[in-house]
N, C-alpha and C positions, 0 to 999 in steps of 0.2 A: 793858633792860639799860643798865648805863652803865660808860660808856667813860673811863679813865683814862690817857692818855700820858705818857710819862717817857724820860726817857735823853738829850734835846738837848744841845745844846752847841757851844762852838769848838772845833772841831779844824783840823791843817792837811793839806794837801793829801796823800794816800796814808796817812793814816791811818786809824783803825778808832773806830766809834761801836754801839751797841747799845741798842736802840729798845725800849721796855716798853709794853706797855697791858694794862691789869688791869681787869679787868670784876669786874660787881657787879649785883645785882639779876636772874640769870637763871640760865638750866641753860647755861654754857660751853658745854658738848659740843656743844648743839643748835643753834651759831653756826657759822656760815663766817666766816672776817677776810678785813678787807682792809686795807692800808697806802696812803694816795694824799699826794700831797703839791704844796705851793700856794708858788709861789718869787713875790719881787714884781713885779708887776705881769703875773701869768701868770694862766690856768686850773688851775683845780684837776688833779691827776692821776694815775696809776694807778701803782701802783708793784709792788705785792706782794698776792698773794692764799692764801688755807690753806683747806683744807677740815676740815670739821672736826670730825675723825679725825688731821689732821697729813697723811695719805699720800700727799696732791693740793699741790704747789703751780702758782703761776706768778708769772712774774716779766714786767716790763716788757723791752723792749730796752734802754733805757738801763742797765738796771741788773744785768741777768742775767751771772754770772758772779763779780760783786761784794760782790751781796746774797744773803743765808739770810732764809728766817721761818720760825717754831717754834712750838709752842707747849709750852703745859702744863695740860692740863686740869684736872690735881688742884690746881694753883695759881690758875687762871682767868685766866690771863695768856698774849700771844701774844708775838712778838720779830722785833727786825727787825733781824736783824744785819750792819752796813753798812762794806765795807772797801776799802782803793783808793780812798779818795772823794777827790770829782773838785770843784773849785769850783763846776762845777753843778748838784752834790748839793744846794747851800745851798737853804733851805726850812722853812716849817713843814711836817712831817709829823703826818697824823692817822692815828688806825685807826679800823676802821670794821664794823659786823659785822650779821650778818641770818641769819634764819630757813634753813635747808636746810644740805644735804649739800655740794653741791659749789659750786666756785670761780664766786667772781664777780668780775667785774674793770671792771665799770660803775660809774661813783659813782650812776647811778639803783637800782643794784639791793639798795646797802645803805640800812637803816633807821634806823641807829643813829651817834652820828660822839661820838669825844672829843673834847674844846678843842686839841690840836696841841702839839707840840714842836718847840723852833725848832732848825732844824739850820744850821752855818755852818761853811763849809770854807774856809779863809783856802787864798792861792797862795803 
């Protein structure tokens, strides 16, 4: 499958951003996502996870409360929808997606990774 990310950009501090990744090349449904995201000179890391049905998610601590992800199977697109962001949101965020049912929240456990969208939270 492959992985398309969308929706980066500047925004400023406490506002709202909304994360796309559109897959291609597989059966959607029979993917879990996951959101991880790589600030500079950091580790890659885990942000958002779906199973995938939609009914399961999880969220990081940094970001629970803040963030939603969705999806849309008839579309083949998942979403990361990011609000309250905090200047240490700033980051490429990728998604990321692999075989089974339920949530993964390891970067070892996906197989699959989009190119990233750059997310920047000005203060």
């Amino acid at each position: 499958v492959q992985l398309q990310a969308s929706g980066g950009g500047l925004v400023q501090a406490g506002g709202s951003l909304r994360l796309s990744c559109a897959a291609s090349g597989g059966t959607f449904s029979s993917y879990r996502m996951g959101w991880f995201r790589q600030a500079p000179g950091k580790e890659r890391e885990f942000v958002a996870a779906i199973s995938w049905s939609g009914g399961s998610t999880y969220f990081a601590d940094s970001v629970k409360g803040r963030f939603t992800v969705s999806r849309d199977n008839a579309k083949n697109t998942v979403y990361l929808q990011m609000n309250s962001l905090k200047p240490e949101d700033t980051a490429v965020y990728y998604c990321a997606a692999t075989r089974g049912s339920d949530i993964v929240v390891h970067i070892s456990g996906y197989a699959y990774w989009g190119q990233g969208t750059l997310v920047t939270v000005s203060s």
